[in-house]
C-alpha positions, 0 to 999 in steps of 0.5 A: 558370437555376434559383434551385436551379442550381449555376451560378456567377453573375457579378457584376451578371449579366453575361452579354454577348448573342452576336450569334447570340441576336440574330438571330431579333429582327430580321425583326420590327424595322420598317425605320428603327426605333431603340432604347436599349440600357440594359444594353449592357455591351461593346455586343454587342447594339448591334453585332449590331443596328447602332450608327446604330440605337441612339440611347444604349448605357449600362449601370451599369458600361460595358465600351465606350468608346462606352457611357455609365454610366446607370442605367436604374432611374433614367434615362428612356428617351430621347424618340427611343428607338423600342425598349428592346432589351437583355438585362437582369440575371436577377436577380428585383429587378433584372429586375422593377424594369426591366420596370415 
């Protein structure tokens, strides 16, 4: 999406990550891998990944009762965490902060 779309935006960015998007990631995930999932939201990426592989799911506001409140901005990965997998808010600040 464009800065000159006319698309609403939603509050945070949050747009939950359909099982189908999912899909094309997983024949390069190595067997027994494990990933935090630090923008989890409702956990549709965890379920789509499988939740025995996600060592945290947290987002800044979870929509899950098995998703702890964690900012990621300032939370470190966890130690056994091979993999961040997510599905990060678009917006500039947001999105770079993270990636750094």
């Amino acid at each position: 999406m464009g800065k000159r779309s006319d698309f609403k935006r939603r509050p945070q960015d949050t747009y939950d990550t359909p099982a189908i998007a999912v899909m094309p990631l997983i024949p390069h995930l190595p067997k027994g891998f494990t990933f935090w999932e630090p923008c989890a939201g409702q956990g549709y990426l965890v379920n789509a990944l499988g939740r025995e592989a996600c060592v945290l799911a947290s987002d800044i506001e979870p929509r899950h009762r098995e998703v702890i409140f964690a900012d990621a901005l300032v939370e470190g990965a966890p130690v056994d965490a091979g993999f961040i997998i997510t599905n990060p808010p678009w917006t500039r600040n947001l999105l770079h902060a993270m990636i750094v």
